[in-house]
N, CA, C and O atoms as CSV, one atom per row, in Angstrom:
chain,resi,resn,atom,element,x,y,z
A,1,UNK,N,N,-30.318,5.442,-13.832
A,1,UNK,CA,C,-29.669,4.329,-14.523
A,1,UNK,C,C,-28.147,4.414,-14.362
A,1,UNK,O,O,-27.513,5.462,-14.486
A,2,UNK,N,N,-27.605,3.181,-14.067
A,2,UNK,CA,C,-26.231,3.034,-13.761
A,2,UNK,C,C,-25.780,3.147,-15.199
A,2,UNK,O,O,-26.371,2.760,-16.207
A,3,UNK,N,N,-24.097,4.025,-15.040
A,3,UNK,CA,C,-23.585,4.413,-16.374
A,3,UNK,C,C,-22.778,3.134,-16.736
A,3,UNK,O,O,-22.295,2.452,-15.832
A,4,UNK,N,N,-22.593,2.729,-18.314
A,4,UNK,CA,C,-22.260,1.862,-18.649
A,4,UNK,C,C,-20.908,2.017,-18.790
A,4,UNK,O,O,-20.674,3.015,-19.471
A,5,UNK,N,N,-19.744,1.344,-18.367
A,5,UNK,CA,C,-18.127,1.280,-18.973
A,5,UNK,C,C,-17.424,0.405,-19.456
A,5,UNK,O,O,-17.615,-0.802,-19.310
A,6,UNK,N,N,-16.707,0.818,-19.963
A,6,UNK,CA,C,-15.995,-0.781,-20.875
A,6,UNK,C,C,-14.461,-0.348,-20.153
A,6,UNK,O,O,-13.934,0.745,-19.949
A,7,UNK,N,N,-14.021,-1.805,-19.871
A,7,UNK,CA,C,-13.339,-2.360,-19.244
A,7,UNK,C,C,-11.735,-2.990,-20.020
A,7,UNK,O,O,-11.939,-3.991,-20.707
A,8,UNK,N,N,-10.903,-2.729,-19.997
A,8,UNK,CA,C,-10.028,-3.925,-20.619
A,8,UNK,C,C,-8.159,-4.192,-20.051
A,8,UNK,O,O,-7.044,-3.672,-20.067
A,9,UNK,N,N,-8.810,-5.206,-19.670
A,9,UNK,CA,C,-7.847,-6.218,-18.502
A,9,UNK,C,C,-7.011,-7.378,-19.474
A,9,UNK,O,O,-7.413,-8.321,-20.156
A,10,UNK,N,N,-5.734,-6.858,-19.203
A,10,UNK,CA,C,-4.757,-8.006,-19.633
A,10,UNK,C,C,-4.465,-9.475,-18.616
A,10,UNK,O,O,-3.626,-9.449,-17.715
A,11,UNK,N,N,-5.010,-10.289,-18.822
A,11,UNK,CA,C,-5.177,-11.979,-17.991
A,11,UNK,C,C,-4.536,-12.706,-18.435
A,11,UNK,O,O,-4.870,-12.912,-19.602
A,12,UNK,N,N,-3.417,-13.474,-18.013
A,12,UNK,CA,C,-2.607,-14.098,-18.212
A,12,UNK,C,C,-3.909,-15.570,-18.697
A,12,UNK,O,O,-4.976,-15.659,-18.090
A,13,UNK,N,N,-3.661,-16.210,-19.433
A,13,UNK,CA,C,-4.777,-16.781,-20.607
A,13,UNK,C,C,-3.613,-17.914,-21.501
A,13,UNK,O,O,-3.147,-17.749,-22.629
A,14,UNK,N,N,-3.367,-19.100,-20.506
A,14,UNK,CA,C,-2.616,-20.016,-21.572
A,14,UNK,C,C,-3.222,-20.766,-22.757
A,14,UNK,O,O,-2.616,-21.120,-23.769
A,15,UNK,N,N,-4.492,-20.950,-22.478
A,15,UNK,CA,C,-5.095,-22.322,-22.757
A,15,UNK,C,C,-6.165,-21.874,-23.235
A,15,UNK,O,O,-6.459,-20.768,-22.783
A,16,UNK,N,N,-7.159,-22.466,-24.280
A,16,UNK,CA,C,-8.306,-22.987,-24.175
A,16,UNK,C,C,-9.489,-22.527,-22.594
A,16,UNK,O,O,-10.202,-21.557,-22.336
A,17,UNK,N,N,-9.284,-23.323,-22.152
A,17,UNK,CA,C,-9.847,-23.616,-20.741
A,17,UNK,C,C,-9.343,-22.616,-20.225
A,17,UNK,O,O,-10.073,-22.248,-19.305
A,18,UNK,N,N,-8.287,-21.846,-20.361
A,18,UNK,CA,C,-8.373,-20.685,-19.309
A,18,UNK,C,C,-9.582,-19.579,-19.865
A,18,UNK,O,O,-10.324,-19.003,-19.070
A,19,UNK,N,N,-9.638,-19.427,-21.000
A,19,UNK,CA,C,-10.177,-18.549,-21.470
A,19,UNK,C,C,-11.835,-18.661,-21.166
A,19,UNK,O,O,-12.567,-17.703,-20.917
A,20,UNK,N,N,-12.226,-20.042,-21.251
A,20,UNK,CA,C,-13.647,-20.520,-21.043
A,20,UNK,C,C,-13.905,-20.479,-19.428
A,20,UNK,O,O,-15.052,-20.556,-18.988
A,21,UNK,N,N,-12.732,-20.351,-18.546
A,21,UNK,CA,C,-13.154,-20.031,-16.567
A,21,UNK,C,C,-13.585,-18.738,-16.660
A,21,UNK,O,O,-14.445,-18.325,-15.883
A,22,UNK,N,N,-12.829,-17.644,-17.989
A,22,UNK,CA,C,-13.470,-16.621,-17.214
A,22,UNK,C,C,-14.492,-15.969,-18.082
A,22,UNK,O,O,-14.977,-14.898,-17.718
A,23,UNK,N,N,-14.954,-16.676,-19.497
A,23,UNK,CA,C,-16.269,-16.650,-19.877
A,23,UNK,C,C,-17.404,-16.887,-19.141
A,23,UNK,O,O,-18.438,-16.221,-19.180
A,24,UNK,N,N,-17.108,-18.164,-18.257
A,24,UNK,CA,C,-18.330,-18.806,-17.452
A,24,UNK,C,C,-18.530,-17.709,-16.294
A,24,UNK,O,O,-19.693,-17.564,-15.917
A,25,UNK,N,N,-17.484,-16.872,-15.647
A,25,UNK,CA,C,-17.606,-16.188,-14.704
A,25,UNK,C,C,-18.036,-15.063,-15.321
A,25,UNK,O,O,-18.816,-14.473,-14.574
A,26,UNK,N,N,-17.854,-14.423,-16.496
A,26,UNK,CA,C,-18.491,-13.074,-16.769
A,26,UNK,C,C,-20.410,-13.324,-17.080
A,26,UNK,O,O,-21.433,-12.772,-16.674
A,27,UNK,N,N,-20.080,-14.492,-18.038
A,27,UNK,CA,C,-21.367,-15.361,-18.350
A,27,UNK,C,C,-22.391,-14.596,-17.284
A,27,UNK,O,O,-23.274,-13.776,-17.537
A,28,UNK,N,N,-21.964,-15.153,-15.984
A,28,UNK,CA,C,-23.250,-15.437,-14.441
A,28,UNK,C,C,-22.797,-14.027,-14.049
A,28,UNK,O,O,-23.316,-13.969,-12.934
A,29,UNK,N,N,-22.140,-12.779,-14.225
A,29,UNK,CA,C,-22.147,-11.587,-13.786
A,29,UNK,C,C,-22.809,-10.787,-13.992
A,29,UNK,O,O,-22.904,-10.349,-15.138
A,30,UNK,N,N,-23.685,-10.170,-12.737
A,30,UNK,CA,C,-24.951,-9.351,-12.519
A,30,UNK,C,C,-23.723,-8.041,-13.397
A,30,UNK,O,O,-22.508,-7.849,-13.353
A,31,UNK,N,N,-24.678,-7.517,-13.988
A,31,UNK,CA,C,-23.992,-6.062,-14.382
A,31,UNK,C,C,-22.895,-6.227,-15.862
A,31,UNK,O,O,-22.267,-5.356,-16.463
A,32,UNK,N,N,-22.978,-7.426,-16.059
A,32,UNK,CA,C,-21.583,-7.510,-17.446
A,32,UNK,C,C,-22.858,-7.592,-18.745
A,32,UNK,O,O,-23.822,-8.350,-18.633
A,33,UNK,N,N,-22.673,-6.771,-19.829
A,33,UNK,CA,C,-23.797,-6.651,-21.078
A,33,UNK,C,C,-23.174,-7.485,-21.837
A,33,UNK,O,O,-23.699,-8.493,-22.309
A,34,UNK,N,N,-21.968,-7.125,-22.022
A,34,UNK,CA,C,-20.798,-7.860,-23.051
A,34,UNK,C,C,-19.522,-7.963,-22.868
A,34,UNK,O,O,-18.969,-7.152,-22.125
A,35,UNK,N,N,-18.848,-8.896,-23.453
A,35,UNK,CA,C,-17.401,-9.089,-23.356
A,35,UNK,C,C,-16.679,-9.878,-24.654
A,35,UNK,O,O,-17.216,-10.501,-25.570
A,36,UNK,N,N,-15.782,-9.711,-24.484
A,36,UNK,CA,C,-14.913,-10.220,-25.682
A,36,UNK,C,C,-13.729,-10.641,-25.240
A,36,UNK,O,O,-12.794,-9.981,-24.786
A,37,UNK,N,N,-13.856,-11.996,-25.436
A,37,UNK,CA,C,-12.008,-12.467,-24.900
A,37,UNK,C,C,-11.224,-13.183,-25.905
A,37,UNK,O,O,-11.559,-14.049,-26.713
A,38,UNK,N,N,-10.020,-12.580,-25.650
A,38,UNK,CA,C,-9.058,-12.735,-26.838
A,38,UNK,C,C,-7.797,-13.253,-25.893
A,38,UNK,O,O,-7.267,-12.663,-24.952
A,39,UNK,N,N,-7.439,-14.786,-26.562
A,39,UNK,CA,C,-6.597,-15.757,-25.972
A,39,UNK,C,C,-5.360,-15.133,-27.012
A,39,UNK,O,O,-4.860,-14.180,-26.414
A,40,UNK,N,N,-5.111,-15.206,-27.506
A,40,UNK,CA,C,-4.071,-14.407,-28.555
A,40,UNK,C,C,-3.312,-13.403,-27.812
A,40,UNK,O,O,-2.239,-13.672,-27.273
A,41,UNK,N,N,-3.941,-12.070,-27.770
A,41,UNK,CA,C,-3.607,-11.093,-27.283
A,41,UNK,C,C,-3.833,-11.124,-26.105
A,41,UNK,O,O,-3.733,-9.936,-25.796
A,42,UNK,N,N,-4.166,-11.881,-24.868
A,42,UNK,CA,C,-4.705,-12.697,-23.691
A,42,UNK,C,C,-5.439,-10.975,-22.919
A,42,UNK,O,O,-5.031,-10.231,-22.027
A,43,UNK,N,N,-6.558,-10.952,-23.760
A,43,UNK,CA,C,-7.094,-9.849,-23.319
A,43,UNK,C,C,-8.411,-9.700,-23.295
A,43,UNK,O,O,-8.969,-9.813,-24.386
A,44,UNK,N,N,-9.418,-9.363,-21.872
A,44,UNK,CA,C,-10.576,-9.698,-21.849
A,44,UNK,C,C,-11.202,-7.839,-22.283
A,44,UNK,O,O,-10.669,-6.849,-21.781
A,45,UNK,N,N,-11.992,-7.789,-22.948
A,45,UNK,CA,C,-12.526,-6.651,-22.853
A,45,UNK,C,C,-14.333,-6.670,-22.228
A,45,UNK,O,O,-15.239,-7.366,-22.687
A,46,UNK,N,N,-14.417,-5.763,-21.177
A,46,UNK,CA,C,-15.696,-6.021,-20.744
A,46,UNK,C,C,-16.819,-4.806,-20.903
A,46,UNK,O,O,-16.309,-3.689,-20.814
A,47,UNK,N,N,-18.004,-4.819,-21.084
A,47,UNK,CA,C,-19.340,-3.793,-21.151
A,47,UNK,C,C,-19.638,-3.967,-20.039
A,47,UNK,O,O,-19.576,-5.109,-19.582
A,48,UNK,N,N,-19.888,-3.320,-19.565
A,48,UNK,CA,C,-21.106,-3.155,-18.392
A,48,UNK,C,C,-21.196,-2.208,-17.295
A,48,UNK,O,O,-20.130,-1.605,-17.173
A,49,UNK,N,N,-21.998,-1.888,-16.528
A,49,UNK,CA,C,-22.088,-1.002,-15.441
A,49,UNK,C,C,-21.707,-1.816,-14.093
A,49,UNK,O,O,-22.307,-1.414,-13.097
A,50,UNK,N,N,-21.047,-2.609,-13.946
A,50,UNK,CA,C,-20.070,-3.461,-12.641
A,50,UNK,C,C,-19.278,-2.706,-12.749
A,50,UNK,O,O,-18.760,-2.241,-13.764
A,51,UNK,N,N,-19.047,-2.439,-11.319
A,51,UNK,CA,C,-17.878,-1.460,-10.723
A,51,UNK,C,C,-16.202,-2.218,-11.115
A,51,UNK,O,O,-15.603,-3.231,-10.754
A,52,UNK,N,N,-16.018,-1.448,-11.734
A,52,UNK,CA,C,-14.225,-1.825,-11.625
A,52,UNK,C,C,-13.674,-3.153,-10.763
A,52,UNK,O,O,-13.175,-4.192,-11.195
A,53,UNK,N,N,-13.879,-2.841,-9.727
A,53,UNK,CA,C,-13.218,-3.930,-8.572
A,53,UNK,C,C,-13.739,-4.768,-8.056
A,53,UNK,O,O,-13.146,-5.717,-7.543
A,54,UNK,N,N,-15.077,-4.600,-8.072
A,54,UNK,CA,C,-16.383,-6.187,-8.382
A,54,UNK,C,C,-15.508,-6.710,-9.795
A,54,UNK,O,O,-14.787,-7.686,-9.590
A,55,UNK,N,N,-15.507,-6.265,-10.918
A,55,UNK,CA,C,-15.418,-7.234,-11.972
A,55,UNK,C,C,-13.880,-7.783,-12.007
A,55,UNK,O,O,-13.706,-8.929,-12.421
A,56,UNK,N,N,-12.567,-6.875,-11.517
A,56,UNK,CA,C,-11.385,-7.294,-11.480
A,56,UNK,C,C,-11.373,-8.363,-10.414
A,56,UNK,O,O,-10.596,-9.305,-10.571
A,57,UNK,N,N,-12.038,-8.326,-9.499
A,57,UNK,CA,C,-12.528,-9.702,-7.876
A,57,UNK,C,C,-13.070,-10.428,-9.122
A,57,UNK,O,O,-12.385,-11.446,-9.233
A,58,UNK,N,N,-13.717,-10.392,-9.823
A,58,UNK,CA,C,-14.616,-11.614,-10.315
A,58,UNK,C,C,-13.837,-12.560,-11.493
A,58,UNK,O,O,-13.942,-13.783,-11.590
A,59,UNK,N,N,-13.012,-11.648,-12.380
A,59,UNK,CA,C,-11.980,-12.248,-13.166
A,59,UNK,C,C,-10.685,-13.252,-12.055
A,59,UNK,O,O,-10.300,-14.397,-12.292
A,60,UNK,N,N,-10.322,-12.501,-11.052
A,60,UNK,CA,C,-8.901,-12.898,-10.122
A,60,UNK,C,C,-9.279,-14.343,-9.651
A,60,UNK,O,O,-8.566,-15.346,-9.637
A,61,UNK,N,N,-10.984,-14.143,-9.151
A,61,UNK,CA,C,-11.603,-15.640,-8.794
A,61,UNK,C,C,-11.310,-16.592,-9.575
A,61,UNK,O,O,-11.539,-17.640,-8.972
A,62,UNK,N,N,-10.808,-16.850,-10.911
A,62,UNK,CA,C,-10.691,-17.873,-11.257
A,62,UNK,C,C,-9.617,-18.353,-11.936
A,62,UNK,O,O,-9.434,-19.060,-12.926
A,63,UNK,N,N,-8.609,-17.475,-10.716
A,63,UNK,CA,C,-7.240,-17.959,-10.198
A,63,UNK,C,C,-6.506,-17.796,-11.855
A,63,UNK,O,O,-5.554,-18.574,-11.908
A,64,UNK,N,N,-6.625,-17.260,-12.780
A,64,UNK,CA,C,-6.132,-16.612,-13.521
A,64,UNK,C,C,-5.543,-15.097,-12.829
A,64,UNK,O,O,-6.027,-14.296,-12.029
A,65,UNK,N,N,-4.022,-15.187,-13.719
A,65,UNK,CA,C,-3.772,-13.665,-13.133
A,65,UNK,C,C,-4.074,-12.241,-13.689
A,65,UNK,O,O,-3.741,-12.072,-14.862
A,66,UNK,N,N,-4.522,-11.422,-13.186
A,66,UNK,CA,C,-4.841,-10.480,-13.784
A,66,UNK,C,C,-3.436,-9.270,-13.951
A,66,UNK,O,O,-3.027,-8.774,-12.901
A,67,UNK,N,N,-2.948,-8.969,-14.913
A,67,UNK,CA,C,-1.754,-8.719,-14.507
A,67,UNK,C,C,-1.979,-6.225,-15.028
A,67,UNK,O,O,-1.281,-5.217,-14.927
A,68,UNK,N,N,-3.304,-6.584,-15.487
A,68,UNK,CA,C,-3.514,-4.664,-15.639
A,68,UNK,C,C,-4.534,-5.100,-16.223
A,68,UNK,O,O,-4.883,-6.085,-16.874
A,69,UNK,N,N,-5.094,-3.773,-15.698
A,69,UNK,CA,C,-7.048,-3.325,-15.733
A,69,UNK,C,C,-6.809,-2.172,-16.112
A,69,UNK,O,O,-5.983,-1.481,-15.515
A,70,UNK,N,N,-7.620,-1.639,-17.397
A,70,UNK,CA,C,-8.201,0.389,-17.192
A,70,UNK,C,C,-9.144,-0.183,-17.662
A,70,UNK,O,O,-9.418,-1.310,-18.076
A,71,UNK,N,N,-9.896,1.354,-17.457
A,71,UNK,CA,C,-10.982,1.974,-17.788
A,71,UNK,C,C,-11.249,2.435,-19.373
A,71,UNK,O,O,-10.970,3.614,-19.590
A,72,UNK,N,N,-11.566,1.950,-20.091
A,72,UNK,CA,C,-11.447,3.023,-21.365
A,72,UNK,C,C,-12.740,3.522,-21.917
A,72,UNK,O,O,-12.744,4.317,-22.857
């Protein structure tokens, strides 16, 4: 069994609608359990066993910037 990690990436997040492009993209992501996005603090936090740089490619896709990723 793939090990599970949580994720949390600061995304530049103006709007409403920015926040819901990259719900819909974690939404359809093989490997994401959970997430939590916070337009406030414009900060996505993610669960899952998706590799680091699959899920930072999968957030960048929707041309939001990703501006820092760790591991925690």
């Amino acid at each position: 069994m793939a090990d599970v990690h949580t994720y949390k990436f600061d995304v530049k997040m103006t709007c409403p609608g920015c926040s819901g492009a990259v719900e819909r993209v974690l939404k359809k992501t093989e490997g994401v359990e959970s997430y939590e996005i916070s337009l406030e603090k414009q900060e996505v936090l993610v669960k899952g066993t998706i590799p680091y740089d699959d899920l930072h490619a999968k957030i960048a896709k929707t041309g939001k910037e990703v501006r820092s990723g760790i591991t925690v």
